[in-house]
Each structure stands twice: as C-alpha cells, then as structure tokens.
C-alpha positions as a printed Julia matrix, in Angstrom:
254×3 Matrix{Float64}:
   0.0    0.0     0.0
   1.43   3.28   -1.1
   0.89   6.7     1.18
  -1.83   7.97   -1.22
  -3.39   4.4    -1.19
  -3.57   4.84    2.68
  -5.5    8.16    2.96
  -8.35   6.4     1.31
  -8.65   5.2     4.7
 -10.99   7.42    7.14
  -9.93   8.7    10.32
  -6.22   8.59   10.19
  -3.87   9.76   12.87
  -0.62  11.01   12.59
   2.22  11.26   15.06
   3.0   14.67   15.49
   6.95  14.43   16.17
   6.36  11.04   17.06
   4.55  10.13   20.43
   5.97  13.53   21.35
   3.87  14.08   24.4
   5.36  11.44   26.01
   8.8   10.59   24.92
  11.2   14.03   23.74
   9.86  14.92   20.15
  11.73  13.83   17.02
  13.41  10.76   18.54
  13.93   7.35   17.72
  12.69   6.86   20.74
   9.81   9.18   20.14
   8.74   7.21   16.72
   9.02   3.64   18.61
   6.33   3.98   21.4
   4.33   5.82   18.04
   3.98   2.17   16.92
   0.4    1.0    17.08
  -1.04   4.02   18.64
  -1.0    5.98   14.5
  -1.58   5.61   11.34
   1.64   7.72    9.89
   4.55   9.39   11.93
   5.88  13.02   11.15
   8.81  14.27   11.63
  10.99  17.73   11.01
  14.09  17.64    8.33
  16.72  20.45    8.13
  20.5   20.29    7.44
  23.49  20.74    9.12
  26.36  23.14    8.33
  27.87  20.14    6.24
  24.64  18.82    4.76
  23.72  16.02    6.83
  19.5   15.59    7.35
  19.46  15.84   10.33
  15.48  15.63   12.4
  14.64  18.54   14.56
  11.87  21.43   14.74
  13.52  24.51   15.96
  15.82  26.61   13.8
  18.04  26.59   17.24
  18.76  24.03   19.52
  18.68  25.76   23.2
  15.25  23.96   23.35
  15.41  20.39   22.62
  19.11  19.65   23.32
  21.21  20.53   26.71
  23.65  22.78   24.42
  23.59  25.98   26.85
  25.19  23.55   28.98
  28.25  22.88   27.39
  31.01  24.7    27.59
  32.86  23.99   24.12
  29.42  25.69   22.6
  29.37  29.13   24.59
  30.62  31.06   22.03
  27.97  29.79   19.3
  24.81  31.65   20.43
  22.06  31.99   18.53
  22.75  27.86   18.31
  21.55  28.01   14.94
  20.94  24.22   13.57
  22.37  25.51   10.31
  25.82  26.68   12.05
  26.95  23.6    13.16
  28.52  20.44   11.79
  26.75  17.11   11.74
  30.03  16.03   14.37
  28.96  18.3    16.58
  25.2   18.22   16.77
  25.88  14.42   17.55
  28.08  15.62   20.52
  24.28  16.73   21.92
  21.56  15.48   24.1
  18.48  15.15   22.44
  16.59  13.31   25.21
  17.01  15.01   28.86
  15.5   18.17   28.64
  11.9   16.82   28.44
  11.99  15.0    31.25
  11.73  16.82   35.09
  13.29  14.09   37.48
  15.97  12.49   35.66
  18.39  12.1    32.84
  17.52  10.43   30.14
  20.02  11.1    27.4
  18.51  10.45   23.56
  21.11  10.43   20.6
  20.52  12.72   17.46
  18.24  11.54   14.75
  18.99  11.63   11.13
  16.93  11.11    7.69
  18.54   7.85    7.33
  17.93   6.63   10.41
  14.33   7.93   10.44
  13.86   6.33    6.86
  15.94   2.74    7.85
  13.09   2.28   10.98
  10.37   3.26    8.83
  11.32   0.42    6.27
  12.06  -2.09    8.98
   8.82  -1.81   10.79
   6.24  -1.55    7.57
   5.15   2.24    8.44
   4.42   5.25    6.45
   6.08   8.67    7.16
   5.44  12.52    6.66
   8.97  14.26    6.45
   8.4   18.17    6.82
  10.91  19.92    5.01
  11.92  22.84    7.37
  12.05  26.1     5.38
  16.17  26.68    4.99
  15.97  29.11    2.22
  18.2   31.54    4.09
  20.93  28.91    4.45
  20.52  26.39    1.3
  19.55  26.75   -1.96
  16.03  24.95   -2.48
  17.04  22.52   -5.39
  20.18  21.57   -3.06
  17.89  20.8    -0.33
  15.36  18.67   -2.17
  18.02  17.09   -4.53
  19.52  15.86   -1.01
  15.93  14.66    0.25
  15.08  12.7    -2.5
  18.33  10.93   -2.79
  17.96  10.08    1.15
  14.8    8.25    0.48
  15.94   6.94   -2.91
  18.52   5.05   -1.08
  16.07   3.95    1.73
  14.29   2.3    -1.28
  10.67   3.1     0.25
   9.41   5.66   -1.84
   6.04   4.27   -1.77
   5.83   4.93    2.13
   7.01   8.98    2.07
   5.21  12.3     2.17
   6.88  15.61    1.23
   5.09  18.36    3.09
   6.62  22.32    3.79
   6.32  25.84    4.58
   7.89  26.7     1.83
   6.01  25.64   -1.49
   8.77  25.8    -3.89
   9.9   22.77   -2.81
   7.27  21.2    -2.96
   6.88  22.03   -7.12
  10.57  21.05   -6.95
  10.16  17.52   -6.14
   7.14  17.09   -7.91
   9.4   18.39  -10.69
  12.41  15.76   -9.87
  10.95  12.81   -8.33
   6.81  12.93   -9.24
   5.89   9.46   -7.79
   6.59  10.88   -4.25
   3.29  12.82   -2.74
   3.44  16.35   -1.38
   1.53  18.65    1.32
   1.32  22.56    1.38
   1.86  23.05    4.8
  -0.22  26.82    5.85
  -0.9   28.19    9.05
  -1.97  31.6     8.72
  -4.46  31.68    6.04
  -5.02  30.32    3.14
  -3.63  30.79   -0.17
  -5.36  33.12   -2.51
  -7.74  31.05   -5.15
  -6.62  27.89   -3.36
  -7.92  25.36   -5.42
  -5.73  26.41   -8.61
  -2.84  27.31   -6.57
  -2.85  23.69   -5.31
  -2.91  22.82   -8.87
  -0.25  25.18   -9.77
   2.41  23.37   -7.46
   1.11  19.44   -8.58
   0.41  18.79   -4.75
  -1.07  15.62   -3.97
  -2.46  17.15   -0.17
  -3.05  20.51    1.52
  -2.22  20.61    5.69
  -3.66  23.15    7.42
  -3.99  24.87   11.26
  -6.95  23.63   13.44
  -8.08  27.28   13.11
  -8.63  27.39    9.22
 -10.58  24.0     8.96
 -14.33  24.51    8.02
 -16.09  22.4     6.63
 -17.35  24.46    2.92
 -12.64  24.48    2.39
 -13.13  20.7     3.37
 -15.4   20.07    0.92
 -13.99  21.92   -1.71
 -10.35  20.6    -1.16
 -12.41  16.81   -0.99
 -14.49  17.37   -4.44
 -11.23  18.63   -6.37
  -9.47  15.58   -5.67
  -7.21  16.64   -2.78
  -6.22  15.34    0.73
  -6.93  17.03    3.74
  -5.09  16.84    7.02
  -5.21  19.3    10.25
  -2.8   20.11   12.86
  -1.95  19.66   15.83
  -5.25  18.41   17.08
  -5.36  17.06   20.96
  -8.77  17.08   21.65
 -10.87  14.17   21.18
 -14.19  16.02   20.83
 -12.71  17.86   17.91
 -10.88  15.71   15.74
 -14.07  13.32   15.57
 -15.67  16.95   14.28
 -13.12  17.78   12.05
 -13.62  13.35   10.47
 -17.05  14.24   10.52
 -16.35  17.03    8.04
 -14.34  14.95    5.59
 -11.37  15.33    6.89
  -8.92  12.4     5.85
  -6.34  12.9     9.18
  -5.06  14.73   12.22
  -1.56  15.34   13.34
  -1.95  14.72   17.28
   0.64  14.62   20.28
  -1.51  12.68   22.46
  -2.03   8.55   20.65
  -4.1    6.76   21.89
C-alpha cells in the first residue's frame, strides 16, 4: 500500500513528532512507542552546516538539546541548527530536557535513520521539510531529500510536506511518484484550489483554526487530501472526520 493508497482510509492519525507528548519529540525513541497508537509518523528535516538531514523542529537548539550547557558551545549563540557540523550536533543530548526528574540522554536523529526504521517496521512517514531558504539553496535541499529516500528504497511509504512551497513544485518536478503537502498556518492561499494545482500537490495541511467544513469540501471534491494540525482534543478531531477530513496530526495517541 502506497501513502496515497492509505488516505483512502478514514480517520487517520498522525504522530506529530512522534509520540511527542510522552517521549522528547523527534526521537527514535519518540517514533518507537508511536507504533500502534497511528496511522503515519511526522517528523521535522533540516541540514546541518555540512549537509547532513538531520530531524529537529527549531531553527536553534537551546530547546530540545542541553547545548547551553556545554562549555565547548558558549561562544555559538544563537545555536543556529544551520551553524553547526553534523560532528557536533551528535556531541548533543536530544533526550534530557523533556523529562523533570531524571536524565535520560537520547542520541541525534537523522533522515537515514528515520527512513531505515520506517522500512524495517512496515510504516508510512510525513517528512516536513523545514524552510532553509536563508541557508541552502532549495534545489540543493530537495536534490539531497530525495536521494535520502531513494537510497532507503521506500518511496512508496514517504510524504513531502513544507512551509515553503517551492519545494514542494521542486520535487514534484524531480521525483513525481513521491506525494506532497502545502503546509499553511496563517491563512489560506489566494484562489486555493488552482494554486494547489499550480504546485502538482497531492495534499493541503492546514492549522486547526482554518478547517471549516465548505474548504473541506472543496479541497475533498477537487481531488485533494486534507489533514489538520496539531489536534489534541478528542471532541474535535471526531468533528473535524465528521467534516471529511482524511487525518489529524496529534501529540496525544491513543
């Protein structure tokens, strides 16, 4: 079953970060308790200073890693994920800070090692591209993608979503089998429908806020996916299925 083949199913959940309300988000160890309790995992790609994929949110790492305190990084404020080397990120805690009582160290997560546990345990995965524009040129970024999960050799089981639509139309334009998201928060697009069209996306991923259900049922009848985040209410993802809706992104699994 491919990722397209799967949102013909209803009521899909996906793990937001992985099971990211209870294990620190964008883990291995965050995507192994997600087993079971989802439908699809997510997870956040960027790159480090020497091009390594590397999984993480933030565009710094003062929040999810123990980097303010280590000394051989004092120097490197604003932490910018971008600034250092794949060597050094790995030199980082990725595990501790979540947890209030005790350490609980978690090693840095990378593409391939996000993509190697996806194949080995049969599950289907929604890599956010994290908008880098400022640091990488787009077709670098996506060329780099693609030829991660080309290697992996599970295209089938991949969605593309970002921020930043161009590449989006860029992999469409290099690698069309793989499916793609526009990710929006805000608002939406202007004349959404054909600007959907315009960038070949397969599904559009919006904020809780801008689901209703006429969008819904446009997005539906035009032939397009629809998925909402983050949802962590009960009560209102069942509304938001009850519209059409094909899947919410959730921290809480069940």
């Amino acid at each position: 079953m491919s990722f397209l083949e799967l949102f013909k199913r209803p009521c899909l959940i996906g793990a937001h970060r992985g099971s990211r309300a209870l294990y620190p988000e964008n883990t291995l160890c965050a995507l192994e308790k997600s087993i079971g309790h989802c439908d699809f995992i997510e997870i956040d790609v960027q790159l480090s200073s020497d091009k390594i994929l590397v999984v993480m949110h933030d565009d710094t790492l003062e929040r999810t890693t123990n980097i303010k305190e280590l000394d051989a990084y004092k120097s490197r404020e604003p932490y910018k994920v971008s600034d250092f080397s794949y060597e050094e990120l790995s030199t980082l805690d990725y595990g501790s800070w979540f947890y209030s009582d005790e350490i609980k160290p978690e090693p840095l997560l990378t593409l391939k090692i996000a993509l190697e546990f996806i194949k080995e345990n049969h599950l289907f995965i929604n890599i956010e591209i994290k908008d880098i524009h400022n640091s990488f040129e787009d077709k670098e970024v996506i060329s780099l993608v693609l030829q991660e999960i080309a290697e992996s050799k599970i295209k089938d089981h991949v969605l593309i979503s970002s921020f930043r639509h161009q590449y989006l139309l860029l992999s469409k334009e290099i690698q069309p089998d793989i499916p793609t998201a526009v990710l929006v928060e805000k608002k939406h697009p202007k004349n959404l429908i054909n600007y959907l069209k315009s960038l070949r996306v397969d599904a559009y991923h919006c904020s809780d806020k801008l689901a209703d259900e006429i969008t819904v049922g446009n997005l539906k009848s035009t032939g397009f996916y629809v998925n909402i985040y983050t949802v962590n209410d009960p009560i209102r993802r069942q509304q938001l299925f009850d519209m059409g809706v094909n899947g919410v992104f959730s921290d809480y699994l069940e």
